[in-house]
C-alpha positions as CSV (number, residue, x, y, z in Angstrom):
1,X,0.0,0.0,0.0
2,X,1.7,3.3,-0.9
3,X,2.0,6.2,2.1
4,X,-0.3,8.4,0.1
5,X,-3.1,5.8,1.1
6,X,-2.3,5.2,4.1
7,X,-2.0,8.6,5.5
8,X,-5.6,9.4,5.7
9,X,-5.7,6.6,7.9
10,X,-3.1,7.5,10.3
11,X,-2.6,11.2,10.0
12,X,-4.9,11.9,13.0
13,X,-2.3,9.7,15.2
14,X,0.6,10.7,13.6
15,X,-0.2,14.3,14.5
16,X,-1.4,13.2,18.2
17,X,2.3,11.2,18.5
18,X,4.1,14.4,17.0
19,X,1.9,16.4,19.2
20,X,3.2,14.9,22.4
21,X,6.5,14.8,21.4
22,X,7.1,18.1,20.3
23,X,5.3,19.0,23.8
24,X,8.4,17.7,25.0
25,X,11.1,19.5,23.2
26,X,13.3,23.1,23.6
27,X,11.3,25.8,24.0
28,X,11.6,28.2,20.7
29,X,11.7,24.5,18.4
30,X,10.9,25.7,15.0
31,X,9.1,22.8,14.0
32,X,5.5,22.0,15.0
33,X,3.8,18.6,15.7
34,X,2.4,19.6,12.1
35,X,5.3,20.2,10.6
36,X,6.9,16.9,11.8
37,X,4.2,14.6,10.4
38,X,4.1,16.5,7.0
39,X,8.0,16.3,6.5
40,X,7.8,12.6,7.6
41,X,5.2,12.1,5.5
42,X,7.5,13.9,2.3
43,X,10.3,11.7,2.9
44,X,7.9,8.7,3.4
45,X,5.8,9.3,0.2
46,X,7.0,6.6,-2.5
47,X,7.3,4.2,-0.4
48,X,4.8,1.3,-0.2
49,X,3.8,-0.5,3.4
50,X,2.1,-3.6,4.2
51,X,0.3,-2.6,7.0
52,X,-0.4,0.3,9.3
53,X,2.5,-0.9,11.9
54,X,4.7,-0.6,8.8
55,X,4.2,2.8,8.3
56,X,3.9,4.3,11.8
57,X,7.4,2.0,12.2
58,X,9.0,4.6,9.0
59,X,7.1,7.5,10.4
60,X,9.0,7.3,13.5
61,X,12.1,6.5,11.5
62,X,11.7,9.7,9.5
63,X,10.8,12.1,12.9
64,X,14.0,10.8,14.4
65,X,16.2,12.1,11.1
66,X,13.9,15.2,10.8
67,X,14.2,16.1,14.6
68,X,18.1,14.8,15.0
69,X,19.1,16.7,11.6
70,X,17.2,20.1,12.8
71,X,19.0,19.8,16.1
72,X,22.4,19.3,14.6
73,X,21.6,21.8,12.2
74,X,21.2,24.4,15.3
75,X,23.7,23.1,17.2
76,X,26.4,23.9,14.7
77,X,24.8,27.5,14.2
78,X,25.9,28.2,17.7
79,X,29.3,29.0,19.2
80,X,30.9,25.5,20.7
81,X,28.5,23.6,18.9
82,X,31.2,20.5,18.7
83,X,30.6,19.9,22.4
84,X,29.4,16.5,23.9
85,X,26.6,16.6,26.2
86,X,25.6,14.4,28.4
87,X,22.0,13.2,28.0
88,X,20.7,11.4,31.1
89,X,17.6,9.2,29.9
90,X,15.8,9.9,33.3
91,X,14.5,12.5,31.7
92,X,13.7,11.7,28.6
93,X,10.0,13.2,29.0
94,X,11.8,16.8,29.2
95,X,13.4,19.4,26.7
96,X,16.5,17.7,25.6
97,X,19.0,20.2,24.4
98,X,20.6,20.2,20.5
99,X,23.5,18.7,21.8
100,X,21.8,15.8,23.8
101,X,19.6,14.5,20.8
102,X,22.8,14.6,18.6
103,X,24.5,12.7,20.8
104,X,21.8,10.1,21.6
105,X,21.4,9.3,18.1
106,X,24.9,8.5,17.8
107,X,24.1,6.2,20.9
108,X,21.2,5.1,19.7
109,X,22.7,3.6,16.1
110,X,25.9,1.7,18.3
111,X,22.9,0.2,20.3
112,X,20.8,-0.9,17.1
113,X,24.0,-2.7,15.7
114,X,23.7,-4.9,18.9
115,X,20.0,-5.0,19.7
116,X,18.0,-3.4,16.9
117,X,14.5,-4.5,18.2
118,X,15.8,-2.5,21.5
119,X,17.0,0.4,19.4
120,X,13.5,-0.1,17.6
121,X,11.7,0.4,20.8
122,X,13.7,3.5,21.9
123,X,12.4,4.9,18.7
124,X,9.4,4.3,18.8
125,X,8.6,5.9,22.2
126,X,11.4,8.5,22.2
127,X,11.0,10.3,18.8
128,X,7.1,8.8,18.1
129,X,6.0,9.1,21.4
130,X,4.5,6.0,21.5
131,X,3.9,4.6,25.6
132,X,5.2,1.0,26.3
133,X,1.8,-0.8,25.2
134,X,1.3,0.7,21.9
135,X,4.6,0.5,21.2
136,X,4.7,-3.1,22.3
137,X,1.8,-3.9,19.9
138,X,3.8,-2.0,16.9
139,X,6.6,-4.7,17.8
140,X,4.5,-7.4,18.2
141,X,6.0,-8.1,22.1
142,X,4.3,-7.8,25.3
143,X,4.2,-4.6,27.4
144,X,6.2,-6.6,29.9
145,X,8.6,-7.2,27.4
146,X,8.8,-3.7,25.5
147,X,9.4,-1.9,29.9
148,X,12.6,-5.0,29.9
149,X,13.7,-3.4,27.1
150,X,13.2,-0.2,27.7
151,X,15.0,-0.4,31.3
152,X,17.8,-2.0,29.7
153,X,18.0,0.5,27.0
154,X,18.0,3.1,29.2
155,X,20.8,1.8,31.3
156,X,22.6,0.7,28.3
157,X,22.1,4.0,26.9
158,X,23.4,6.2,29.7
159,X,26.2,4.3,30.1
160,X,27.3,4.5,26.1
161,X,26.7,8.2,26.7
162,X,28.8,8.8,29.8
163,X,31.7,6.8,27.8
164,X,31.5,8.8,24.8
């Protein structure tokens, strides 16, 4: 099914997801929840998906390099912009500075090389903002499984970012 087709169908909870992410960003972020879905949706729009999970699964995809390449692009439009952060995933539900998302991205594609489902799942709630059940039933796991991951992503995570 192409992403032109699906869209109607999922636009409403793309924009809710981007919605609630955005929520949690930077204050004076010059994207908006609309803006997100509609430049996910451009980079999404020759592509053909077998289901709905298939879709939101590139959606998310496609937020993380719209939100990770806006931040880098800011952060190297600033003096010192080729600092490292540290990003502590505690607070992952707050404003993350450019720096942070930069730097978790990096983190985020060493973790995928080991544990790409986990990676997935990081994804998938971090730049979707998709809670542990829904994003569970995107990955076809249970909710107990998708919080083991995500506590061990988290831990893995910080501690790949305090090394770096």
């Amino acid at each position: 099914m192409k992403s032109g087709e699906l869209l109607p169908q999922v636009y409403d909870e793309l924009r809710k997801l981007a919605a609630a992410k955005m929520r949690h960003e930077a204050d004076g972020h010059t994207l908006d929840a609309t803006a997100l879905v509609n430049e996910a949706w451009l980079k999404l729009n020759a592509e053909s998906f077998g289901s709905k999970t298939e879709f939101i699964r590139a959606a998310a995809v496609a937020m993380r390099r719209i939100l990770v390449d806006h931040a880098r692009a800011r952060k190297a439009a600033k003096r010192g912009g080729d600092r490292k952060a540290d990003c502590e995933l505690d607070r992952l539900a707050q404003p993350v500075r450019d720096a942070e998302l930069a730097d978790l991205d990096e983190a985020l594609t060493r973790l995928a090389d080991s544990q790409p489902r986990v990676a997935e799942l990081v994804q998938l709630r971090y730049f979707a903002g998709l809670t542990i059940p829904e994003a569970a039933s995107i990955l076809e796991v249970s909710p107990r499984t998708a919080d083991s991951w995500w506590a061990y992503a988290r831990g893995w995570l910080a501690e790949d970012l305090r090394k770096s």
